[in-house]
PyMOL commands that place a pseudoatom at each C-alpha (Angstrom):
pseudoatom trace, name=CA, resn=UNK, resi=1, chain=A, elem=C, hetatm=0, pos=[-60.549, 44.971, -23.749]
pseudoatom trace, name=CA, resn=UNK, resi=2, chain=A, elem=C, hetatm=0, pos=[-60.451, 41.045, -23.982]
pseudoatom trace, name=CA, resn=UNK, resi=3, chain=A, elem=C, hetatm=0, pos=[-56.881, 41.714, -25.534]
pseudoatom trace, name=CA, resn=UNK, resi=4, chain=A, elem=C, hetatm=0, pos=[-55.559, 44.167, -23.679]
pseudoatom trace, name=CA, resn=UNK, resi=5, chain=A, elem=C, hetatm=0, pos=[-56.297, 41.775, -20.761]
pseudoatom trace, name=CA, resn=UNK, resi=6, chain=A, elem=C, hetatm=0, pos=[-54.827, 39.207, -22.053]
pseudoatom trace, name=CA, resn=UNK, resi=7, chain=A, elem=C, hetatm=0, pos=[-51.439, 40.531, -22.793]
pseudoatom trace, name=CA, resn=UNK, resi=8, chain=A, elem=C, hetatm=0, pos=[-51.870, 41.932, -19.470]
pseudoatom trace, name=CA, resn=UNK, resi=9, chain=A, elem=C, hetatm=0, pos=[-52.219, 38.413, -18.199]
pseudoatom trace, name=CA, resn=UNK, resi=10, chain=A, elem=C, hetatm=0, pos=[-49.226, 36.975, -20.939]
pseudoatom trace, name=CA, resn=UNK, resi=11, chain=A, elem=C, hetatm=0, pos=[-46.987, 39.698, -19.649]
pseudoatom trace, name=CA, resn=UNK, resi=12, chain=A, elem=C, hetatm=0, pos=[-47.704, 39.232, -15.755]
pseudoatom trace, name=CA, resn=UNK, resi=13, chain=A, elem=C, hetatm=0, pos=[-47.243, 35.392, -16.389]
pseudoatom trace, name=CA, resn=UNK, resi=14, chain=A, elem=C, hetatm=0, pos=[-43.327, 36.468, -18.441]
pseudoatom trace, name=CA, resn=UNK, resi=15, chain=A, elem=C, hetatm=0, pos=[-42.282, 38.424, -15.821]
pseudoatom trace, name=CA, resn=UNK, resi=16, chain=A, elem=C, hetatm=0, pos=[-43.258, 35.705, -12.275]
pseudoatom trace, name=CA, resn=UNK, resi=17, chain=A, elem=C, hetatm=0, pos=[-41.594, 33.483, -14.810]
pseudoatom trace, name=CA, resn=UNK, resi=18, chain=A, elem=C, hetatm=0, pos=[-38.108, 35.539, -15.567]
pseudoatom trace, name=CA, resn=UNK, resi=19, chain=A, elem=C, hetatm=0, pos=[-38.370, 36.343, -11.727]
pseudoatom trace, name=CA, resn=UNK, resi=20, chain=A, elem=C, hetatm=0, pos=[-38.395, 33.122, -11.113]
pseudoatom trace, name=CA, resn=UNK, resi=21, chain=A, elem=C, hetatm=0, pos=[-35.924, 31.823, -13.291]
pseudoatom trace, name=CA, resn=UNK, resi=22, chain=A, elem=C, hetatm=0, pos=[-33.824, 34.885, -12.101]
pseudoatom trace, name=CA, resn=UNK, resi=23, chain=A, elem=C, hetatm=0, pos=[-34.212, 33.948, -8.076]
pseudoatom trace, name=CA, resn=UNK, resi=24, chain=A, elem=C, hetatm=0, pos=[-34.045, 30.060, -9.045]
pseudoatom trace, name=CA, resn=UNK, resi=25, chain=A, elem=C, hetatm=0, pos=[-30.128, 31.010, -11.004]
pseudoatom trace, name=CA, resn=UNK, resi=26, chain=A, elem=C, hetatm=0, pos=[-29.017, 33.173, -8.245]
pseudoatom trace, name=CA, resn=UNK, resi=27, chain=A, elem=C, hetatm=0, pos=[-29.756, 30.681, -5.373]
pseudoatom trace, name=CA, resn=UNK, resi=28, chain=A, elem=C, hetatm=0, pos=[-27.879, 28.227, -7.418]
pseudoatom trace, name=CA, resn=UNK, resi=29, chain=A, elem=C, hetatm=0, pos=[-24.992, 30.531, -7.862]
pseudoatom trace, name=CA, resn=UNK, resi=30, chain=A, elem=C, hetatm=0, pos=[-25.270, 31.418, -4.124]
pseudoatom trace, name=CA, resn=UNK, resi=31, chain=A, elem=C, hetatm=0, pos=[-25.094, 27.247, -3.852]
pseudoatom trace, name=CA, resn=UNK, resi=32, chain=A, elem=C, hetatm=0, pos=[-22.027, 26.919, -6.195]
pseudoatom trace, name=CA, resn=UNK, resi=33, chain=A, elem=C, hetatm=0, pos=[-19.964, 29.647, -4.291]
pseudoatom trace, name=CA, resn=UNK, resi=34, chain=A, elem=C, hetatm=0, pos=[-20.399, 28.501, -0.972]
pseudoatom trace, name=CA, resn=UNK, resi=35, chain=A, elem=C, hetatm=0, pos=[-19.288, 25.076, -2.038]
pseudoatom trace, name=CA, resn=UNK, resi=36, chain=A, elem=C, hetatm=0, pos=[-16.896, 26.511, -4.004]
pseudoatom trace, name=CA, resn=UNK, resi=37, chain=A, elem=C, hetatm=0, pos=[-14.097, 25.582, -1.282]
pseudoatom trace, name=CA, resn=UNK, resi=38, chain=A, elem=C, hetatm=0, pos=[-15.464, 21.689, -1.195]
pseudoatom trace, name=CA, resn=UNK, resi=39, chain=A, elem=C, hetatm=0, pos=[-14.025, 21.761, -5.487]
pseudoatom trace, name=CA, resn=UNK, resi=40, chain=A, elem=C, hetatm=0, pos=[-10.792, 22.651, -4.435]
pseudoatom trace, name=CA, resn=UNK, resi=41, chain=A, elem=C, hetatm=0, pos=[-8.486, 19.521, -5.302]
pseudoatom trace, name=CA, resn=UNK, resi=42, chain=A, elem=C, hetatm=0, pos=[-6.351, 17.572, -2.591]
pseudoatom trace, name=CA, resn=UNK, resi=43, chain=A, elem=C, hetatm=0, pos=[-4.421, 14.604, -2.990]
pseudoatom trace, name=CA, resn=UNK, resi=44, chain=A, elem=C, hetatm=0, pos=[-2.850, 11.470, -1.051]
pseudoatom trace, name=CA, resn=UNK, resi=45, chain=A, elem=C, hetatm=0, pos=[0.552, 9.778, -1.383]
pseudoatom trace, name=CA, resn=UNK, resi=46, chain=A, elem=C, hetatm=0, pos=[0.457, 6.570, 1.062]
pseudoatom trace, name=CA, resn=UNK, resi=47, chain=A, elem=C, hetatm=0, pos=[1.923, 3.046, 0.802]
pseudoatom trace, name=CA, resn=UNK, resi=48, chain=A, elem=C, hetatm=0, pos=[-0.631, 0.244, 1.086]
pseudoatom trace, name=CA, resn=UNK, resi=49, chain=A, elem=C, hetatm=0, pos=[0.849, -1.888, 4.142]
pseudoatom trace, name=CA, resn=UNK, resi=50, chain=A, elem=C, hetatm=0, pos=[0.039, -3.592, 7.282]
pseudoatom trace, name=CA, resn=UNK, resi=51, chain=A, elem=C, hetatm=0, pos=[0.424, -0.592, 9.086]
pseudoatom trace, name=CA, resn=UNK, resi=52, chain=A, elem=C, hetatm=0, pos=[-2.101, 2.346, 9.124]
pseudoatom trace, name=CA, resn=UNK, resi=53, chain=A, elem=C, hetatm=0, pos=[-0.239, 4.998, 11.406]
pseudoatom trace, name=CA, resn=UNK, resi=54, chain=A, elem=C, hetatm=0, pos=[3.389, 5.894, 12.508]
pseudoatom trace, name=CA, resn=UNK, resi=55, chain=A, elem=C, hetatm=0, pos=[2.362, 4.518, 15.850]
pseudoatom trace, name=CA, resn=UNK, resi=56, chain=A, elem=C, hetatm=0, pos=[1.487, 1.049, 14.151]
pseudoatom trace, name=CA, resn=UNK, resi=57, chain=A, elem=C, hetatm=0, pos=[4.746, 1.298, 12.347]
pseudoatom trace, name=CA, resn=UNK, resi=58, chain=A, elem=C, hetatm=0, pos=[6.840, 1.787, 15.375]
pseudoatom trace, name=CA, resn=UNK, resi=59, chain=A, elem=C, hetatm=0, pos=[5.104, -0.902, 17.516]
pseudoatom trace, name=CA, resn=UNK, resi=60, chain=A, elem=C, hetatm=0, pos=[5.534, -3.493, 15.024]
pseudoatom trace, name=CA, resn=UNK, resi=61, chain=A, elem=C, hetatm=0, pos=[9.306, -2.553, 15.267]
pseudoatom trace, name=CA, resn=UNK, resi=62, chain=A, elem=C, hetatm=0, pos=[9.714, -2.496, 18.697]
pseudoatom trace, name=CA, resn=UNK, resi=63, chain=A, elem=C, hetatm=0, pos=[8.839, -6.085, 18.475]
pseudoatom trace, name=CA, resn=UNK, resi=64, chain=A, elem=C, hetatm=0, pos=[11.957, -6.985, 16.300]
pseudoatom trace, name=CA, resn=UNK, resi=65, chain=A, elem=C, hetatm=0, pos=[14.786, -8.022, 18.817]
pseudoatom trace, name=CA, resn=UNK, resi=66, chain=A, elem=C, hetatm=0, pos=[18.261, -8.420, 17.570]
pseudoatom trace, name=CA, resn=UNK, resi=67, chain=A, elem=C, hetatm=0, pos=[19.176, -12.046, 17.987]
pseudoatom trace, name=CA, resn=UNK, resi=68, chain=A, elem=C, hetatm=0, pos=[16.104, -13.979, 18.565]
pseudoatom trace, name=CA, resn=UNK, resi=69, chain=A, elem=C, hetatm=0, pos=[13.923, -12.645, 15.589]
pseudoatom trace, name=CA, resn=UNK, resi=70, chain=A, elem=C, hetatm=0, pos=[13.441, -15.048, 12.609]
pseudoatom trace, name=CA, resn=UNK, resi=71, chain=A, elem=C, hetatm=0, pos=[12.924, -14.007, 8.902]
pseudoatom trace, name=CA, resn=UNK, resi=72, chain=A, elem=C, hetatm=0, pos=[10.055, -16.192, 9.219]
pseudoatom trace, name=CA, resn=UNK, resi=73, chain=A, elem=C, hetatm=0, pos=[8.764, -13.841, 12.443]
pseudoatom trace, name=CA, resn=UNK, resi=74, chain=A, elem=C, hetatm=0, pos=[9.900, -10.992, 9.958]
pseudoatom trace, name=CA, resn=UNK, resi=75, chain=A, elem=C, hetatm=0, pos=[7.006, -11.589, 7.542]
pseudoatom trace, name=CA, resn=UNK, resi=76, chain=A, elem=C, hetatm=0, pos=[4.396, -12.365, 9.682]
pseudoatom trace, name=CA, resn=UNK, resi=77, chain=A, elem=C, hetatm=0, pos=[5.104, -8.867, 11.083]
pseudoatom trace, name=CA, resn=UNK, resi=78, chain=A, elem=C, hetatm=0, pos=[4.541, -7.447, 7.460]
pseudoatom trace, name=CA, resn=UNK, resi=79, chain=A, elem=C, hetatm=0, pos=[7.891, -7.130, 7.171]
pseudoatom trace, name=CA, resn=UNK, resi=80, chain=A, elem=C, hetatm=0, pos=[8.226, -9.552, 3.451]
pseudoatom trace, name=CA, resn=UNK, resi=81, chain=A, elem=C, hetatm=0, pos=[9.380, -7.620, 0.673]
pseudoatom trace, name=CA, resn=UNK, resi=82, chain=A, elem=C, hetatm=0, pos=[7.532, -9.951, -1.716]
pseudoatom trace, name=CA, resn=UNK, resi=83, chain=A, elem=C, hetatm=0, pos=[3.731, -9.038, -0.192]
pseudoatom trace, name=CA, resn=UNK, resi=84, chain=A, elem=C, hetatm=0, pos=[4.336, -5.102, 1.982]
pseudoatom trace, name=CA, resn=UNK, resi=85, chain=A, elem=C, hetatm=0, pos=[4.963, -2.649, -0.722]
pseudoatom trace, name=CA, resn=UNK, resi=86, chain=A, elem=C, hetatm=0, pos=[8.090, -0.494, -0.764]
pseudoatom trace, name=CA, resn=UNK, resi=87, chain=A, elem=C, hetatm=0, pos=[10.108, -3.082, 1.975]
pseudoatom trace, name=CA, resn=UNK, resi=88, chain=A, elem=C, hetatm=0, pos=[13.456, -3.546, -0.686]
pseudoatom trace, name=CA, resn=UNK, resi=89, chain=A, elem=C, hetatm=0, pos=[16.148, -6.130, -0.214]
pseudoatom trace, name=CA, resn=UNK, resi=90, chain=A, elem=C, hetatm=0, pos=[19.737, -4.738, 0.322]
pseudoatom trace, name=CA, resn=UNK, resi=91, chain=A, elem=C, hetatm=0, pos=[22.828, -7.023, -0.601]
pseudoatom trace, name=CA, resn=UNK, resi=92, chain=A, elem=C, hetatm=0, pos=[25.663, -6.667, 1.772]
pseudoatom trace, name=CA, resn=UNK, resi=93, chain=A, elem=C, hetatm=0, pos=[27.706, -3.863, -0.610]
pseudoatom trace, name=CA, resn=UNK, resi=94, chain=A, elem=C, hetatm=0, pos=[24.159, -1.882, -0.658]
pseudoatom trace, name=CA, resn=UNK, resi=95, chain=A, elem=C, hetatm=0, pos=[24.181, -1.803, 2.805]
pseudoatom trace, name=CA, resn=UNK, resi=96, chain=A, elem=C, hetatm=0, pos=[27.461, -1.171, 3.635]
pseudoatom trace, name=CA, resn=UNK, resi=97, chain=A, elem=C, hetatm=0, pos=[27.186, 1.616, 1.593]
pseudoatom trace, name=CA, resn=UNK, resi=98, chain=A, elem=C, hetatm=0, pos=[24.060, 2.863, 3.392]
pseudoatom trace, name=CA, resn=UNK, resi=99, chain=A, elem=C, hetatm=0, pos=[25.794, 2.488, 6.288]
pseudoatom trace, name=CA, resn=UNK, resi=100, chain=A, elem=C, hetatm=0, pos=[29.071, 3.491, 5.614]
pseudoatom trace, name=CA, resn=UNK, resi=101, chain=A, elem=C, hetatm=0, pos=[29.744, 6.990, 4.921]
pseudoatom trace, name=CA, resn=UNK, resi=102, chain=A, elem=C, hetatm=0, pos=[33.736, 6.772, 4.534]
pseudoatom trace, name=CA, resn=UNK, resi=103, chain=A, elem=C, hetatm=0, pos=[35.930, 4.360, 3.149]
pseudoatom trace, name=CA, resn=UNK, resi=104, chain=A, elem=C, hetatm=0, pos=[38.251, 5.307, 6.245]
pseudoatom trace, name=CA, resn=UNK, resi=105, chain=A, elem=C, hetatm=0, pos=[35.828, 4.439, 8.992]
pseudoatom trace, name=CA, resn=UNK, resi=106, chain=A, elem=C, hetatm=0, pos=[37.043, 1.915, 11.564]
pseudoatom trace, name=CA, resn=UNK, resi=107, chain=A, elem=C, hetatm=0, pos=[34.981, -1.387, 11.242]
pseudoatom trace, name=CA, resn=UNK, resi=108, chain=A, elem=C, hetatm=0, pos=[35.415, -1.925, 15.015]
pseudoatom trace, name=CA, resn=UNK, resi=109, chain=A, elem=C, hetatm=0, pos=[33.221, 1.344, 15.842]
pseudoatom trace, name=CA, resn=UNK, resi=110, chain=A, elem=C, hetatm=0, pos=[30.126, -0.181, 14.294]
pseudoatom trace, name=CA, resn=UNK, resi=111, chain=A, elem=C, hetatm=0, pos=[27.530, -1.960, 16.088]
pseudoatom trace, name=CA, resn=UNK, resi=112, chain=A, elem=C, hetatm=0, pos=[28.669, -5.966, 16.569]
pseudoatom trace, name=CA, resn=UNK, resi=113, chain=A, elem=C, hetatm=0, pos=[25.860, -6.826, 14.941]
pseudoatom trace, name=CA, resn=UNK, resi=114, chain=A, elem=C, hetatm=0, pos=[27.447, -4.880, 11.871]
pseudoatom trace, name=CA, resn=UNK, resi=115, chain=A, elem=C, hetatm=0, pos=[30.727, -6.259, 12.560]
pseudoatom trace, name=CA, resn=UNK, resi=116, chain=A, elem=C, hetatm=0, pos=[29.280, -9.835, 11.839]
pseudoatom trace, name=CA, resn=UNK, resi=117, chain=A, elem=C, hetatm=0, pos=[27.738, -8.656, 8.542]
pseudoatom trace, name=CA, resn=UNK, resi=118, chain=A, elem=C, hetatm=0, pos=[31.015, -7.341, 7.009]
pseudoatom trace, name=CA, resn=UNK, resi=119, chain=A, elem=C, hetatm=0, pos=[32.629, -10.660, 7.872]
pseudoatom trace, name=CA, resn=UNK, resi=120, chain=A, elem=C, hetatm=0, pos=[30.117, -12.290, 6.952]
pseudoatom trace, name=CA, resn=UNK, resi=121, chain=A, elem=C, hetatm=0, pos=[30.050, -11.381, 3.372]
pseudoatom trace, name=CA, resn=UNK, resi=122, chain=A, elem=C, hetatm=0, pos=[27.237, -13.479, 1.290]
pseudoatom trace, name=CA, resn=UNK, resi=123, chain=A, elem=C, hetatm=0, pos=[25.249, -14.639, 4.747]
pseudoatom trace, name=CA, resn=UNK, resi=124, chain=A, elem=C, hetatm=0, pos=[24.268, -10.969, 5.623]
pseudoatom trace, name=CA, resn=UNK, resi=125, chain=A, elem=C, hetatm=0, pos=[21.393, -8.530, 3.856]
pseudoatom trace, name=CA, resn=UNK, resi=126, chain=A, elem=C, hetatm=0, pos=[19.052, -6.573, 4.861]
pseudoatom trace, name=CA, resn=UNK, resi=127, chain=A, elem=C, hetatm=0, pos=[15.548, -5.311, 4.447]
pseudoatom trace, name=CA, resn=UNK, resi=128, chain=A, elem=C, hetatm=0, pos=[14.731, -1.742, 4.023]
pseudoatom trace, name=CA, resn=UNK, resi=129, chain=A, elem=C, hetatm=0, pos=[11.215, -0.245, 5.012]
pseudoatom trace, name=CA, resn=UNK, resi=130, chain=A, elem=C, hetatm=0, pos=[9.500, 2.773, 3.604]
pseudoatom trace, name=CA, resn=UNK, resi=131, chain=A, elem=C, hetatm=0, pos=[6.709, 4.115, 4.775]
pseudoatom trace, name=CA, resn=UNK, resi=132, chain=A, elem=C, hetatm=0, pos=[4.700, 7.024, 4.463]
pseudoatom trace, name=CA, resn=UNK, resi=133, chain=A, elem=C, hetatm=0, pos=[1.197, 8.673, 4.192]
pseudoatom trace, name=CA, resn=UNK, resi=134, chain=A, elem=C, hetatm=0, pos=[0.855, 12.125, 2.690]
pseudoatom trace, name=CA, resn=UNK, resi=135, chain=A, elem=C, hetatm=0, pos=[-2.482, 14.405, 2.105]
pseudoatom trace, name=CA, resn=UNK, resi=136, chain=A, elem=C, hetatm=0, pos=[-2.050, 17.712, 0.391]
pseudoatom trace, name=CA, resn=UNK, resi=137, chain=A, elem=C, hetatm=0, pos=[-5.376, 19.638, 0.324]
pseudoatom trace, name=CA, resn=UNK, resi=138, chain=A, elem=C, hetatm=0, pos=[-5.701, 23.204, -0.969]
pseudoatom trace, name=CA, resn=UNK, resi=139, chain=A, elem=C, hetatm=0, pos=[-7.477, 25.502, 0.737]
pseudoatom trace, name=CA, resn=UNK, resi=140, chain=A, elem=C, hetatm=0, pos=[-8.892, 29.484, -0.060]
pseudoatom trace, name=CA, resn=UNK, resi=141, chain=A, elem=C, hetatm=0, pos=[-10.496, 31.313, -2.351]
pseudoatom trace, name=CA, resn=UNK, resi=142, chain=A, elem=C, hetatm=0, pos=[-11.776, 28.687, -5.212]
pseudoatom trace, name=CA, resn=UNK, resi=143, chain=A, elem=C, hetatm=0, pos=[-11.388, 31.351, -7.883]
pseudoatom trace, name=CA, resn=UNK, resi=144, chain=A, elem=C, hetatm=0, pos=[-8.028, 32.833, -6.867]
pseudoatom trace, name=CA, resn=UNK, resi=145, chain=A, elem=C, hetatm=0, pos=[-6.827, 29.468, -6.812]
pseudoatom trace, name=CA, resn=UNK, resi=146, chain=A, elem=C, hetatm=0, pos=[-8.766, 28.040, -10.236]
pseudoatom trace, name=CA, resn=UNK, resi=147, chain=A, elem=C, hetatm=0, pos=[-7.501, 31.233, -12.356]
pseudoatom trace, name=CA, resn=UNK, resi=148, chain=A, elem=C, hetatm=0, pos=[-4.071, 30.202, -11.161]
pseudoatom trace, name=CA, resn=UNK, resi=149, chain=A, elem=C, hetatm=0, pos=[-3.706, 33.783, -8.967]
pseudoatom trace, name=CA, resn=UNK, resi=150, chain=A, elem=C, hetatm=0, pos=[-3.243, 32.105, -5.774]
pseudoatom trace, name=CA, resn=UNK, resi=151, chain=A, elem=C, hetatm=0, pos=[-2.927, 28.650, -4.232]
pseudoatom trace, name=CA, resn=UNK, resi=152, chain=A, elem=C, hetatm=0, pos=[-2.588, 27.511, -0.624]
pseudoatom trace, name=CA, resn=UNK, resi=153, chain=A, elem=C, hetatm=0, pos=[-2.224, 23.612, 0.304]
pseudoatom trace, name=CA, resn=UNK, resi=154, chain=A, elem=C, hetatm=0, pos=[-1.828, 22.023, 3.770]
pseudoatom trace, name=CA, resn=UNK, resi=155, chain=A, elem=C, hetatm=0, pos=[0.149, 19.277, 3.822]
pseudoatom trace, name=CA, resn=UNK, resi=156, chain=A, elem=C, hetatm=0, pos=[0.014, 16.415, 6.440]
pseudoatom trace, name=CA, resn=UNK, resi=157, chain=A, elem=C, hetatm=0, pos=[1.267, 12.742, 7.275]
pseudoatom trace, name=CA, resn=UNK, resi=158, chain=A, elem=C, hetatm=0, pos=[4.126, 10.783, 8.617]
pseudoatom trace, name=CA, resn=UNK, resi=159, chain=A, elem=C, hetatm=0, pos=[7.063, 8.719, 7.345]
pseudoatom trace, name=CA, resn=UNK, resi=160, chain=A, elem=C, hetatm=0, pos=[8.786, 5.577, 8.647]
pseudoatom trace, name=CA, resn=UNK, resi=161, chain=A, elem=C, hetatm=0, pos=[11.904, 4.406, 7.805]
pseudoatom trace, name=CA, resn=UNK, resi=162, chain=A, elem=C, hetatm=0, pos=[13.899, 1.358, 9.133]
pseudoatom trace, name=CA, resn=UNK, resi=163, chain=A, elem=C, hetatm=0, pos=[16.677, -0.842, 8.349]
pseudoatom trace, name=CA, resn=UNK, resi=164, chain=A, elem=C, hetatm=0, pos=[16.518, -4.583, 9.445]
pseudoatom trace, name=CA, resn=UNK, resi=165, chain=A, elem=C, hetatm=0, pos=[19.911, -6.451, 9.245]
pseudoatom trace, name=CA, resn=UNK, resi=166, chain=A, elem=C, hetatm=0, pos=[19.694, -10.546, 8.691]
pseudoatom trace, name=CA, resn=UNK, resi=167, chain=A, elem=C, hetatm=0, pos=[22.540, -13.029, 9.091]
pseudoatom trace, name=CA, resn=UNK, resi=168, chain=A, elem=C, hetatm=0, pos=[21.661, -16.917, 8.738]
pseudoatom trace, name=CA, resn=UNK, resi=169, chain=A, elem=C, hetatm=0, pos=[18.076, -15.998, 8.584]
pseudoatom trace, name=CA, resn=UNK, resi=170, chain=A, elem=C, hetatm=0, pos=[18.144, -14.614, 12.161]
pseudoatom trace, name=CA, resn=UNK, resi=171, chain=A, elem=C, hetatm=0, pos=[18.157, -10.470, 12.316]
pseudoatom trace, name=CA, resn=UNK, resi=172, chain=A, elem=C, hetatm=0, pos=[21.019, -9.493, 13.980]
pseudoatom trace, name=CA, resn=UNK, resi=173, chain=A, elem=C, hetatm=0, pos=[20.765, -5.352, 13.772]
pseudoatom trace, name=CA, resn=UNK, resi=174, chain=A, elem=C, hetatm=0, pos=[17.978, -2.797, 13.275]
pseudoatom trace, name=CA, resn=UNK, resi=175, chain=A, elem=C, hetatm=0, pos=[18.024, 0.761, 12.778]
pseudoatom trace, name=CA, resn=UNK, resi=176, chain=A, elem=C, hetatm=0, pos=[14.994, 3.184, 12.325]
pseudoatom trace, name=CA, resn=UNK, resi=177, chain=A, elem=C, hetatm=0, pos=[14.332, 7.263, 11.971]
pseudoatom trace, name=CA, resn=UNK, resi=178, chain=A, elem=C, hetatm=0, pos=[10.854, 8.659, 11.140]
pseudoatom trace, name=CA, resn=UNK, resi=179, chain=A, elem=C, hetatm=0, pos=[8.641, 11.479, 11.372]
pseudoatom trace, name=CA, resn=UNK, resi=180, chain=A, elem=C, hetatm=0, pos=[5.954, 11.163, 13.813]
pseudoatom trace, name=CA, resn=UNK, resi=181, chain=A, elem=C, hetatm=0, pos=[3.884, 14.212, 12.683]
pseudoatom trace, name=CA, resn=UNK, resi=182, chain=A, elem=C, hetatm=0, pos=[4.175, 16.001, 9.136]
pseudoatom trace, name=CA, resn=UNK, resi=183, chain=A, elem=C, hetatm=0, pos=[3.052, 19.742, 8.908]
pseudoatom trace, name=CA, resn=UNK, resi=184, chain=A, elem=C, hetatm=0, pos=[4.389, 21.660, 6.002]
pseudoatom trace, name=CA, resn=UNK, resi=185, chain=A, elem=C, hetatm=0, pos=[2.250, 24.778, 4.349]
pseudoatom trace, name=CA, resn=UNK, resi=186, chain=A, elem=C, hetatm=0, pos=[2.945, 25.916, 0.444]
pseudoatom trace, name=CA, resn=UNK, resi=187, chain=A, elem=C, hetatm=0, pos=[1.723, 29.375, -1.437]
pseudoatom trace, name=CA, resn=UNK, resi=188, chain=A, elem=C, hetatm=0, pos=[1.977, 30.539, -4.342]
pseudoatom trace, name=CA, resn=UNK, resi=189, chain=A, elem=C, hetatm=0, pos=[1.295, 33.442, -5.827]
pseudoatom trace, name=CA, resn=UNK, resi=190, chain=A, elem=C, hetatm=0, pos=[1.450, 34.157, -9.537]
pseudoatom trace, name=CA, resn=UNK, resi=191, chain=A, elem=C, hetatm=0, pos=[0.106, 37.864, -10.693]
pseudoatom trace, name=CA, resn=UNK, resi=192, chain=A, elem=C, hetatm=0, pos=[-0.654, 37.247, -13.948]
pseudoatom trace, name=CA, resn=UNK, resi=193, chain=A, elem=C, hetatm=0, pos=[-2.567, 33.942, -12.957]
pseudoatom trace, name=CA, resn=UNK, resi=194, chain=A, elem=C, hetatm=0, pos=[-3.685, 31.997, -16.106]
pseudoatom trace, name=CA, resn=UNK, resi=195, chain=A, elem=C, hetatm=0, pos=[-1.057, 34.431, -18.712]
pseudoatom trace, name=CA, resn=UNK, resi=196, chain=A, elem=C, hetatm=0, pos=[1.934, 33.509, -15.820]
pseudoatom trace, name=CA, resn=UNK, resi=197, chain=A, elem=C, hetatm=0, pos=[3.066, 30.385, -17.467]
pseudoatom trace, name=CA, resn=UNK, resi=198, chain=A, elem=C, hetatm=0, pos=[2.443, 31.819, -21.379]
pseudoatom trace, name=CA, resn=UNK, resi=199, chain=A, elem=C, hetatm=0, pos=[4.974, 34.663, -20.288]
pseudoatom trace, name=CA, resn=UNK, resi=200, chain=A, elem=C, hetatm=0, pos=[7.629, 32.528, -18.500]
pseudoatom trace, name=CA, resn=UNK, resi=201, chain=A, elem=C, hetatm=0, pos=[7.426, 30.329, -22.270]
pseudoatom trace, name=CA, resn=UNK, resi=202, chain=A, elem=C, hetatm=0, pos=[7.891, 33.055, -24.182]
pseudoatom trace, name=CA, resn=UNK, resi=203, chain=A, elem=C, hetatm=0, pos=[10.860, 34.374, -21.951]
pseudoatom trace, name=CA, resn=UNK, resi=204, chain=A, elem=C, hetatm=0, pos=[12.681, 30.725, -22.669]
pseudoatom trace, name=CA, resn=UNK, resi=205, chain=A, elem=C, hetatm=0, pos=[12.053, 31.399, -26.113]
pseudoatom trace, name=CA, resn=UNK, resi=206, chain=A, elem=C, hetatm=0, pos=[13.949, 34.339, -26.852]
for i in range(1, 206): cmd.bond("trace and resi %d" % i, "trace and resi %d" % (i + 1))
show_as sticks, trace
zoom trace
């Protein structure tokens, strides 16, 4: 009878024990799943400047005027290609071909300050300003989109671009285009998931 109760007891003890170990897996599944969406990758593309946000960017431009703005006032607005990322130096040809679309065009329809620069020849460059900040972040079902079945990102930022023209060390011309507000969606959607890439291999193959 001793025995019999205790492999009673042995087997009561195995079982609260597999129960256990069975409730204890399942909440951590039930954990995994519903953070599932938080192991989704995302991503950011941004150039490290002065200037956090497009509205930053366009305020420090606004405060470049045409004929009284020094390259010295340049850089301490962040505008100094050898400390602000992506801010390039343009020779006169560069920027005349920037500028320029045809050969044909009429040097008297661009801006005076322009005008100067092409007669000006070795005195005149310019700066060119790139900015940008990018965040792609995918978003669904985690398994759809880790099996490679399908995969939905949201992608938001802004860009800045600007062209700053310098003559005798004094900016005599400025030019700018940007996008305020970035809001672009991608999807894909591959059948085969995981075997989609093996089969699109083996069709270059052949």
């Amino acid at each position: 009878m001793k025995f019999r109760h205790c492999a009673n007891h042995k087997a009561n003890v195995m079982k609260a024990f597999l129960n256990l170990s069975r409730n204890s897996l399942t909440a951590a599944l039930l954990i995994f799943v519903a953070g599932c969406a938080s192991l989704l990758p995302d991503g950011r593309q941004e150039t490290k400047t002065p200037w956090k946000t497009y509205g930053q960017a366009q305020t420090m431009f606004a405060r470049i005027i045409p004929n009284e703005t020094t390259v010295v006032e340049l850089k301490a607005l962040g505008v100094d290609p050898d400390k602000t990322p992506n801010v390039a130096v343009l020779s006169h040809a560069d920027l005349l071909r920037r500028l320029v679309s045809t050969s044909s065009l009429d040097v008297k329809l661009l801006d005076h300050g322009l005008q100067q620069c092409v007669a000006s020849h070795k005195t005149c460059y310019a700066y060119e300003i790139e900015q940008k900040h990018i965040e792609r972040k995918r978003f669904g079902n985690f398994w759809l989109d880790f099996f490679n079945f399908h995969r939905k990102t949201n992608i938001t930022g802004w860009e800045f671009d600007a062209i700053v023209v310098v003559r005798d060390g004094k900016v005599i011309y400025k030019l700018w285009s940007g996008k305020p507000s970035i809001h672009q969606f991608e999807e894909e959607r591959m059948p085969l998931g995981p075997f989609q890439s093996i089969g699109s291999s083996y069709m270059m193959t052949r």
